[in-house]
C-alpha positions as CSV (number, residue, x, y, z in Angstrom):
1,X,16.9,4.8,-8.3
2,X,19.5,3.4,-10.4
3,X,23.3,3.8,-9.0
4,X,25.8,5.9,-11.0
5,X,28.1,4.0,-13.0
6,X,31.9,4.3,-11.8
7,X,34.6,5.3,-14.2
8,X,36.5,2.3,-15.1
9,X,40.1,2.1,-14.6
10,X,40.9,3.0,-18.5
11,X,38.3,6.1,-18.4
12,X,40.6,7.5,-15.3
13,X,43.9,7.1,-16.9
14,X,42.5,8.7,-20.0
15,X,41.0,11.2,-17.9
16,X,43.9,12.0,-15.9
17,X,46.2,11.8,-19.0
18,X,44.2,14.8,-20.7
19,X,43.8,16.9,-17.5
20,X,47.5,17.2,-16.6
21,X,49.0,18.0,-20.2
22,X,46.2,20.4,-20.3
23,X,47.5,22.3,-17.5
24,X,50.9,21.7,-18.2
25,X,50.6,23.2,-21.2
26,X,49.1,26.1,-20.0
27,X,51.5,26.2,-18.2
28,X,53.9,26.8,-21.3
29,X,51.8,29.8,-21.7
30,X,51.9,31.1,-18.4
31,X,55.5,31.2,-17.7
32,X,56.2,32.1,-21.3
33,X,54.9,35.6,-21.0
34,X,56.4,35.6,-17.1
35,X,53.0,35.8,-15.6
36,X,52.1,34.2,-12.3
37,X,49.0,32.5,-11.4
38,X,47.1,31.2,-7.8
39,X,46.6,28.4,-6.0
40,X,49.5,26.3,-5.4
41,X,50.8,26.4,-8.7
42,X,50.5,30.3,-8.4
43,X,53.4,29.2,-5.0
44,X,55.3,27.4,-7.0
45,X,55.8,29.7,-10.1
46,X,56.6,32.5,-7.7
47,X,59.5,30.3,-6.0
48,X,60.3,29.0,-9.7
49,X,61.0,33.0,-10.6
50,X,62.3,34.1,-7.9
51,X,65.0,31.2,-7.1
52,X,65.9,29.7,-10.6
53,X,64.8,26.2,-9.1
54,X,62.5,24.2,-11.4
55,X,59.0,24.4,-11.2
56,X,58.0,21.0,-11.8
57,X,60.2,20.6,-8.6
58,X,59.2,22.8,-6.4
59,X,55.5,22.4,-7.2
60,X,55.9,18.4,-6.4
61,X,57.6,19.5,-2.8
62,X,54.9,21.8,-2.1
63,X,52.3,19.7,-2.6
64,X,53.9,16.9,0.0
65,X,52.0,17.8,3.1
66,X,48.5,18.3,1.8
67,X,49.0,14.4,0.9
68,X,48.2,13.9,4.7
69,X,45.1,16.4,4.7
70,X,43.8,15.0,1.5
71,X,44.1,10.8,2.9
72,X,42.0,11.8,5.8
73,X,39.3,14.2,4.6
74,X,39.1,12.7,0.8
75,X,40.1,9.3,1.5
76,X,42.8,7.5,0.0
77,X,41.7,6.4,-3.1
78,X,41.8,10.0,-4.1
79,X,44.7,11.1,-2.5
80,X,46.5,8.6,-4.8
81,X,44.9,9.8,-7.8
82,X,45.9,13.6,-6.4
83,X,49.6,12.0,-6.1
84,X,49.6,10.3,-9.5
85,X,48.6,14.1,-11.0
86,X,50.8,16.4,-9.5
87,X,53.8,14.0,-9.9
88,X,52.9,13.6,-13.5
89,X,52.5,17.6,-14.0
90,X,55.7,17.9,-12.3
91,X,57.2,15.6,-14.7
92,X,55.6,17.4,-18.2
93,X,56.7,20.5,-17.4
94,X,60.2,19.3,-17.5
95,X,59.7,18.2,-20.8
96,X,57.5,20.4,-22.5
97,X,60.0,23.7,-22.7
98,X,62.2,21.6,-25.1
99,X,58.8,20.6,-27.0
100,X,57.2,23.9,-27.4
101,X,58.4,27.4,-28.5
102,X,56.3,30.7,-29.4
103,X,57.1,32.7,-32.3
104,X,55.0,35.3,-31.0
105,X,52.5,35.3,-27.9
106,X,50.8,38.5,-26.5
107,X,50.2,38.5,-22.8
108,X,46.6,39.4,-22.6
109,X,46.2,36.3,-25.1
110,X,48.8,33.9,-22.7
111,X,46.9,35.0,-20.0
112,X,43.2,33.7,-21.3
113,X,44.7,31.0,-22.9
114,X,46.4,29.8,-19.3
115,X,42.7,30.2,-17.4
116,X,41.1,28.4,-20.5
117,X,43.3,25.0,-20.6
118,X,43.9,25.2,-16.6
119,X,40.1,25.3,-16.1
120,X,38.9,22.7,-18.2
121,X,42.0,20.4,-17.3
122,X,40.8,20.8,-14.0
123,X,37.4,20.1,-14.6
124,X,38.7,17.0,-16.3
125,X,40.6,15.9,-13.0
126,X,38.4,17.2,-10.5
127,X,35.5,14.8,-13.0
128,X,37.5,11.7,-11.9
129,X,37.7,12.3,-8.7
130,X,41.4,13.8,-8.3
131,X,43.0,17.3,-8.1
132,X,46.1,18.7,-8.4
133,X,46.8,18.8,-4.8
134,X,47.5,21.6,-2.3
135,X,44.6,24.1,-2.3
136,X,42.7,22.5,-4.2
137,X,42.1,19.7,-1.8
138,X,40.9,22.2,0.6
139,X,38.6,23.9,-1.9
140,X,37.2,20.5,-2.1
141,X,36.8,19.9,1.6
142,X,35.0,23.6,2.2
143,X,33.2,22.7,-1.2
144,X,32.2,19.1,0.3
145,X,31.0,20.5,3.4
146,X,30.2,23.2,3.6
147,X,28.3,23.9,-0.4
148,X,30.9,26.9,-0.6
149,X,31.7,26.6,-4.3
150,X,35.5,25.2,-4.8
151,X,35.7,28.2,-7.7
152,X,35.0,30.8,-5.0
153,X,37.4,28.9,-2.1
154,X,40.4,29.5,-4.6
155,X,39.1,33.0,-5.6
156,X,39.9,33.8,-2.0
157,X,43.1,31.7,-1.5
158,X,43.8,33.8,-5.1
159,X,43.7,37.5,-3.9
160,X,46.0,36.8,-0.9
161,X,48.7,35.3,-3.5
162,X,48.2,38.5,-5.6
163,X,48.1,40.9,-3.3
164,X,51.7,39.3,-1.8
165,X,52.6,39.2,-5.4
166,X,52.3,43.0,-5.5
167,X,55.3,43.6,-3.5
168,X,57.4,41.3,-6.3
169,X,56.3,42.0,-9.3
170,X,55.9,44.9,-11.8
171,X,51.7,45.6,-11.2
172,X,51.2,45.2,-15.4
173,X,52.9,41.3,-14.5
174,X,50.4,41.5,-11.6
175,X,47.0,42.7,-13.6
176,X,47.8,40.3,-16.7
177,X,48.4,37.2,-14.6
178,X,44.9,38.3,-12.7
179,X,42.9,37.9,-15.7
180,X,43.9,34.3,-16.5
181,X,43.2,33.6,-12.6
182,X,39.9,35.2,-13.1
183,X,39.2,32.8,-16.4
184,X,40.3,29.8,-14.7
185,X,38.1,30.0,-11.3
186,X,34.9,31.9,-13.5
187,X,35.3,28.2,-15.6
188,X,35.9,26.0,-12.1
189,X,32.6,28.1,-10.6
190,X,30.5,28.0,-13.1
191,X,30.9,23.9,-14.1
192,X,32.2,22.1,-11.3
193,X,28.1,20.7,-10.2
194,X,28.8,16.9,-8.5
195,X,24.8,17.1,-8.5
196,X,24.7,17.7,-12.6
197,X,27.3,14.9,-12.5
198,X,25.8,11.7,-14.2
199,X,28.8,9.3,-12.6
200,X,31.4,9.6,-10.6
């Protein structure tokens, strides 16, 4: 049986490229209408609200000590890839606020808009084998070995962030921001098969 062909060095940096401004655009969304979202991200956005600090920031320091999980379960090949990601997220959404601006934006719509661009740009990442860090790497792991679905790892890690959310934020903020979760892991569930995969 004939190997898989490897992405080549220029297919990963375009690959990477479109993931992360796909997420860190819907990011734009996200925080836009003040919703909140899971994951690590999801962390990062509630700190971002609730302290004023940037979340480009705070979602780079939060990612620091999965680095370590991700080098010795995912090896380190993709735990640079994972580093080159969440640094370069971190970086867009600096920029993008001063790039983007909404004339008008309902929240139902920034909320399925959010899931849609999150899940395919992680699809994208997760196809070249990186990730956006944190929980992600350890939906990957359970994923990896265990068959769990990574979708339905961060469906799990998702309700406890909401359900902690509850006690912060109005329950419409709460309901809205569910949905997009909802769109994003349906998306990550549904098309994230390394077995349908025709390289790696």
């Amino acid at each position: 049986m004939t190997q898989p062909e490897k992405h080549s060095l220029t297919e990963d940096a375009q690959g990477f490229a479109l993931g992360v401004f796909l997420c860190a655009l819907s990011l734009q969304f996200l925080t836009h209408a003040g919703l909140i979202t899971g994951q690590t991200a999801g962390i990062a956005v509630i700190i971002s609200y609730l302290s004023g600090w940037s979340f480009g920031v705070v979602f780079f320091i939060i990612n620091l000590p999965f680095y370590m999980l991700a080098w010795l379960r995912l090896g380190p090949q993709f735990t640079a890839k994972s580093l080159i990601s969440v640094t370069a997220l971190s970086g867009l959404t600096l920029i993008l606020p001063d790039q983007i601006s909404f004339a008008q934006l309902s929240t139902p719509m920034a909320a399925i808009t959010f899931g849609a661009l999150t899940g395919v740009g992680l699809l994208v990442i997760f196809r070249h084998n990186g990730s956006l860090g944190g929980l992600g790497v350890v939906a990957l792991i359970v994923q990896d070995k265990t068959g769990f679905r990574a979708g339905y790892v961060q469906l799990c890690a998702d309700a406890v962030i909401f359900c902690v959310a509850l006690f912060l934020f109005p329950l419409p903020i709460v309901a809205w921001s569910l949905l997009g979760a909802v769109v994003l892991n349906i998306i990550i569930a549904i098309n994230h098969r390394r077995d349908r995969y025709i390289a790696t």
